[in-house]
N, C-alpha and C positions, 0 to 999 in steps of 0.2 A: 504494500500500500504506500502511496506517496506519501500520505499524511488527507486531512482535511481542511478545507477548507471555510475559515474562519474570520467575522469580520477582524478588522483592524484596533489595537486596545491600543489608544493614545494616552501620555500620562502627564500629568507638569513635574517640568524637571525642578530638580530641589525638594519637590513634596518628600513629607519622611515616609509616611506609609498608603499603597494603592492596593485596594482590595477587589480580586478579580473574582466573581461568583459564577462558578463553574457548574452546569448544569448537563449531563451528558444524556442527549433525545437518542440515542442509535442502539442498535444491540450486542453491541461491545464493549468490551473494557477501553475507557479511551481517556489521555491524559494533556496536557502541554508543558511546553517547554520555554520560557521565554529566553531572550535575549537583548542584551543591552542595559538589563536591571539588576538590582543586586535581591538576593533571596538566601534564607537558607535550605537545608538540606527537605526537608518539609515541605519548601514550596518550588523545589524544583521542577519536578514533573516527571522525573527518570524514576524507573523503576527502583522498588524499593524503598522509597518515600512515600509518605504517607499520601501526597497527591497523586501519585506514582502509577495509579492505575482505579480510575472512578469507575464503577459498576453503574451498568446499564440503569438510569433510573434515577441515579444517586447525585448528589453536589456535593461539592467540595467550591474551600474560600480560599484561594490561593492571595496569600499576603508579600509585596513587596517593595522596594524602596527603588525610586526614578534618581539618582544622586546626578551633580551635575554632571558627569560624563557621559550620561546615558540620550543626552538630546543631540541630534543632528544639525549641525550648521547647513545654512543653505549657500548660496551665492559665493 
């Protein structure tokens, strides 16, 4: 599987904590993984973590922190 496709989670940078509420409609075990933000092991999304793998049905709050390196310059 490629992966799914998923809208886009935009966050302000410098915020300390962004809560992503994870609700999985399909009928698999199914997780994410972000990047560019900071998290711990919890809210990482890789196996093994508590976020690691949501049952068909189930949510999970995945918590993380946008620090400034995490925003894209543009121009």
């Amino acid at each position: 599987m490629m992966g799914i496709v998923c809208p886009t989670i935009r966050a302000a940078v410098g915020r300390r904590y962004h809560q992503i509420h994870f609700l999985n409609k399909i009928d698999m075990p199914l997780s994410m993984h972000p990047h560019s933000i900071m998290y711990d092991k919890n809210n990482e999304g890789a196996d093994g973590s508590k976020g690691g793998s949501i049952p068909p049905g189930e949510r999970y709050t995945f918590t993380c922190i946008a620090g400034r390196g995490a925003g894209a310059r543009l121009g």
